[in-house]
ZAVEX-191847 format. One record per residue (C-alpha): residue in one letter; x, y, z. Coordinates in pm, whole numbers, plus 50000, padded with zeros to 5 digits. Example, Ala and Ser with C-alpha at 12.3 -4.5 7.8 and 13.67 -1.06 7.14 Angstrom:
2
a512304955050780s513674989450714
end
This chain:
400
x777971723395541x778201754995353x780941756895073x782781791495106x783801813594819x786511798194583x789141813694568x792361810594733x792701845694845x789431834795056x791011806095200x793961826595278x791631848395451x790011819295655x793501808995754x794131840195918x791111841796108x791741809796239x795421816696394x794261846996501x791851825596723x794171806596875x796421840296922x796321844897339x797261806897461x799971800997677x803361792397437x804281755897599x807221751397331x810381747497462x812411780997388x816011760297426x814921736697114x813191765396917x816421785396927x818651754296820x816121749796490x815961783196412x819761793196487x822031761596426x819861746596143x818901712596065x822691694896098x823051706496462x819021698396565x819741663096373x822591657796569x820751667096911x817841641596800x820571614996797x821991624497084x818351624797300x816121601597090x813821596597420x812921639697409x809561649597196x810711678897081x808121708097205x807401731296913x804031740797012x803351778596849x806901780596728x807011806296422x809371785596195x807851805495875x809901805995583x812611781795749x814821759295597x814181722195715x815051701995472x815941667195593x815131676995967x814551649196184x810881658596347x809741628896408x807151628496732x807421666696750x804551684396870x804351713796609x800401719896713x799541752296617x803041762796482x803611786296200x805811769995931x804181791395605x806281784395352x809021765695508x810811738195318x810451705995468x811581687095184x812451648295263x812271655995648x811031630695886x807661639996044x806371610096133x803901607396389x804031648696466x801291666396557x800571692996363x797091700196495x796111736496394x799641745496229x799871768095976x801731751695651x800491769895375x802851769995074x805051749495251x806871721095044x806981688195221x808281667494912x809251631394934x808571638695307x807731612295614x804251618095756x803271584395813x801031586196137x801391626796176x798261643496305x797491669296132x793511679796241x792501715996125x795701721495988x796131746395719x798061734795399x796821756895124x799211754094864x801541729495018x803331708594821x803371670794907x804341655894582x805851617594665x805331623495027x804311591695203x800771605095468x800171568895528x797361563995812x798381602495847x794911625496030x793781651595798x790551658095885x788471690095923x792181705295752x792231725295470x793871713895159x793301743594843x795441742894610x797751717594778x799691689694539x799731653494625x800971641294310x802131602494366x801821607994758x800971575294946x797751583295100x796881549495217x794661548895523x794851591995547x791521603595704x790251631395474x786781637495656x785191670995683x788491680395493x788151712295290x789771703794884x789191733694659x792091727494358x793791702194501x795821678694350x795601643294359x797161632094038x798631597194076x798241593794468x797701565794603x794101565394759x793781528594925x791381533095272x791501569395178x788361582095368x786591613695244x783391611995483x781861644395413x784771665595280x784141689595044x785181694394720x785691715494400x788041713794083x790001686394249x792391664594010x791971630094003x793771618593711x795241579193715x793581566994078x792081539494159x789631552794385x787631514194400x788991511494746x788671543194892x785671553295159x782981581795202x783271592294817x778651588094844x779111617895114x781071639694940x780031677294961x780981688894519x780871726594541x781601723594165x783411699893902x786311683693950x788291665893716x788131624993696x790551609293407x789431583693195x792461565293367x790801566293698x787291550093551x789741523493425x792051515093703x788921517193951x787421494993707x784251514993692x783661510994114x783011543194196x780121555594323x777611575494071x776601600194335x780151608594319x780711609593951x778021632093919x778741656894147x781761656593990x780531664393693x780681635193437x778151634593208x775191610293309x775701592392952x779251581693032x778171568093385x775341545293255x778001531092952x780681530893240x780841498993357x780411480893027x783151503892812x785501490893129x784781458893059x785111456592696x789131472592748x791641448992720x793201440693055x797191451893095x799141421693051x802141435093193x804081453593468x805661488893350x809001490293414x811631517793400x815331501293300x818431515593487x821981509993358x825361522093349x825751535493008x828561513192944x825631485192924x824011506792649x823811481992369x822191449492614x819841478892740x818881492492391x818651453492283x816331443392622x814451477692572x813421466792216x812521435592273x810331445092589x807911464492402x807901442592107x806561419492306x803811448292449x805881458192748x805521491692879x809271500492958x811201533492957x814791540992961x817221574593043x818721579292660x815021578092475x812511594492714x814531618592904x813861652292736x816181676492653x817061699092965x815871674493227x817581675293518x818531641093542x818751634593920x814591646793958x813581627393678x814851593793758x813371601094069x809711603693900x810461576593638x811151551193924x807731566094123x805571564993853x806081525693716x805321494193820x808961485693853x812751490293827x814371469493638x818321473093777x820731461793484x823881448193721x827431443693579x831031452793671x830111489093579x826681495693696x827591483194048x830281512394142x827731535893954x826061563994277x823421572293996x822451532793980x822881531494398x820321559594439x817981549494230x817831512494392x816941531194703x814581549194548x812981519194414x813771501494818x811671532394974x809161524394750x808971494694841x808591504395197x805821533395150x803751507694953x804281472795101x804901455894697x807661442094549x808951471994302x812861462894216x813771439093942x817501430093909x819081413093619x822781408093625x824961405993316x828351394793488x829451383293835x830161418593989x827001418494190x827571384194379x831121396094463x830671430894557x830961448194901x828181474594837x825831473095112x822801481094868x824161454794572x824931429894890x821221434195006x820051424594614x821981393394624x820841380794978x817151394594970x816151389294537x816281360394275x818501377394011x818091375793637x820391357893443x821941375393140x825441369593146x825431350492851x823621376992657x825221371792314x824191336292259x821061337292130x819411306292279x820701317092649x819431352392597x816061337592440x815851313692722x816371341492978x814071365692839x811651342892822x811791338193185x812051379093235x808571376893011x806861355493273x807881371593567x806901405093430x803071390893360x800751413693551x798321389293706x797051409093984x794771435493877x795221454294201x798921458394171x798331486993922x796581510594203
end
């Protein structure tokens, strides 16, 4: 399997010879649905879905380049072959489509749904997937330069015979991941555990790539050398590899990003402080937001990228929409990765008398921290000790 030239004008090049080959075959989308999409936008097609949840949508061919489908219910849709080149199909529901031989280059399918989607020979140069969820999604034989995964689930995702020329991996989650015979070049693989992944032996390196010293740690040293090698890393690290993982000291604790109302600011500031005195890796909004941040995107990474969310629940907290999205964050989470990610605390009786559907589920579904006594010294001590134990990280794995 010959590696082409690299460079993404190349593989833009390839891309077009391939839809020009399937240029000639009967259309088999359904002109009706194409025109609702395309005309009355993504509230009106929604509302249709609703209305007819037993109709696969037929999109077969459809030229949807450049369109706006944010949040579009396409779940089930047969989009084989369809253009959608730079279309935004940010949080949209695509689960279980078929987008065999579409065309999605430069598209930007963040936070999307494409658990089960089929997406053979599809073309996704450039496409951004960042916190998408592909799990068990069919990628193989597609091409992937220059697309972004960063923190995508990509548990289960067949890769093989999958072209990766720049692609981004940073973060992903790679569990079952099979690359049989894909190949690759300057790929990022920065903080993956890539112990329990498939195929790495047969991969195809048409150059370096880049493999953190993160990744050798939370794979702990299992990957294969073949791989390494092609991949660049110098044959001296790979024979210490194994031994310089061992000698690290293992993470004692779960990371944990701390939401609150900001009329909880001095328990937070107190909890925060005595977290990482005690070697806890925890972040909160007032210290590690930057200036300029919009604050909405990076709650949104802070809650992706650690171990858990630790929820700070009181009279004020509980009416808070900033607090209520972010618990669903942490809830979807949840979902995409099958592990226990939210971590409530409450510091008053709000929470157990509230009517919020998402504070209501907390109280029925999660054992609760008790802080309401905060100021006392020996209840707080007494309750952070618990916090402490809870928080121990005694399942290696649970950091992939």
């Amino acid at each position: 399997m010959g590696w082409p030239t690299n460079t993404i004008d190349h593989q833009y090049a390839l891309a077009a010879e391939h839809q020009a080959s399937i240029k000639g075959v009967e259309a088999v989308a359904d002109e009706a649905q194409v025109k609702l999409l395309k005309e009355q936008g993504v509230t009106a097609w929604n509302k249709w879905r609703k209305a007819n949840p037993k109709i696969r949508p037929r999109l077969h061919e459809a030229n949807l380049g450049g369109a706006d489908l944010s949040e579009a219910n396409l779940s089930g849709a047969d989009l084989s072959k369809a253009n959608l080149h730079a279309a935004n199909l940010q949080e949209a529901d695509l689960s279980g489509a078929n987008f065999s031989g579409a065309n999605l280059s430069r598209a930007v399918l963040i936070r999307t749904n494409l658990g089960q989607a089929n997406l053979f020979r599809a073309i996704l140069i450039g496409a951004n997937f960042s916190g998408a969820n592909l799990n068990r999604a069919h990628l193989s034989r597609a091409n992937l330069s220059g697309a972004v995964f960063n923190r995508a689930n990509l548990t289960g995702v067949n890769l093989s015979v999958a072209r990766l020329f720049g692609t981004d991996l940073t973060q992903a989650l790679l569990i079952e991941a099979d690359f049989k015979n894909c190949s690759m070049v300057e790929v990022k693989l920065g903080n993956v555990d890539l112990s329990r992944t498939k195929g790495l032996e047969t991969v195809e390196h048409g150059g370096p790539s880049i493999v953190g010293i993160d990744t050798i740690y939370r794979s702990g040293g299992n990957i294969p050398e073949i791989f390494l090698r092609g991949a660049g890393v110098p044959e001296p690290f790979i024979i210490q590899m194994k031994s310089l993982v061992a000698a690290m000291s293992p993470i004692e604790f779960y990371s944990c990003f701390i939401s609150y109302s900001s009329k909880d600011q001095e328990f937070a500031e107190r909890l925060h402080a005595d977290l990482r005195s005690k070697g806890v890796r925890c972040w909160f909004a007032p210290e590690d937001l930057k200036i300029g941040d919009k604050l909405r995107p990076s709650f949104d990474e802070a809650i992706r990228v650690h171990d858990k969310l630790m929820v700070l629940l009181s009279e004020s907290s509980v009416k808070s929409p900033w607090v209520e999205k972010e618990v669903e964050t942490a809830f979807e989470k949840e979902r995409q990765q099958n592990r226990t990610v939210l971590f409530p605390i409450r510091l008053d009786e709000a929470v157990m008398k509230t009517d919020k559907a998402w504070a209501a589920d907390i109280r029925r579904t999660r054992h609760i921290g008790d802080f309401r006594n905060w100021k006392d010294h020996d209840s707080y001590k007494k309750a952070f000790d618990r916090l402490l134990r809870d928080l121990k990280a005694e399942d290696k794995a649970a950091h992939a």
